[in-house]
N, C-alpha and C positions, 0 to 999 in steps of 0.2 A: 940662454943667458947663464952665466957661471955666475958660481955661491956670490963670490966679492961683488959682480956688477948688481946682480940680486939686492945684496943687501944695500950696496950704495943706493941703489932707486930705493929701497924702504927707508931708508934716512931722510932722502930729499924728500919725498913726499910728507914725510912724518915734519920736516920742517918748514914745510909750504901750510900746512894744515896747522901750525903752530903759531904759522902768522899771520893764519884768516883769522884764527880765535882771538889773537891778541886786538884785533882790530876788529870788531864785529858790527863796528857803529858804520862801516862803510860797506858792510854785504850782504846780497842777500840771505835770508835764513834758509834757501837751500842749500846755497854753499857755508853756510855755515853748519849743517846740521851733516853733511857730507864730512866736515872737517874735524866735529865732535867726535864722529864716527870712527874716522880715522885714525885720531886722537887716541881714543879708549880701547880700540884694538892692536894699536901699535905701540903702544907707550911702554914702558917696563918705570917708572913711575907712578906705585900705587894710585898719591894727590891729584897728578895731573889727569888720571885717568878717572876719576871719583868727580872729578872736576867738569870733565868732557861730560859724563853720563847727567850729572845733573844741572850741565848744560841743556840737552837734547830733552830732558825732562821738563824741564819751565820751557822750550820749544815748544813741545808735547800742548803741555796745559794755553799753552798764549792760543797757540792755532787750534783746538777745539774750543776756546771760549769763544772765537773770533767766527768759527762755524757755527755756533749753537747761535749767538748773536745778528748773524746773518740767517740763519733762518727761522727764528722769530722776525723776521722783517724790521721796521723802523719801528721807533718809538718817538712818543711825542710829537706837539705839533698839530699843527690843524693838516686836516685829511681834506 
């Protein structure tokens, strides 16, 4: 692959993964957390790169409360 098509494919992607995040109410969090990813290592955009990470970060924290929560089992409720 030459430099120019190289970099055309890192563009495209960097603008496919620009408009999972923009849209994140309709995917799931692994392709959203793929696209954070992509985001914050592709970007030359400090913000948006600051942005991505602590995207992937409240990720982070949702899916281990949601593990720690699930294994504490259920609460409340007659057993």
């Amino acid at each position: 692959m030459t430099a120019a098509r190289s970099d055309q494919w890192r563009r495209d992607r960097l603008a496919e993964a620009r408009g999972v995040l923009a849209d994140v109410a309709h995917h799931p969090d692994t392709l959203i957390i793929l696209a954070a990813r992509v985001v914050s290592q592709h970007t030359d955009e400090a913000d948006e790169c600051a942005e991505a990470i602590d995207l992937l970060r409240l990720l982070d924290r949702l899916h281990r409360h949601l593990a720690t929560a699930a294994a504490s089992g259920p609460t409340g409720g007659a057993a």
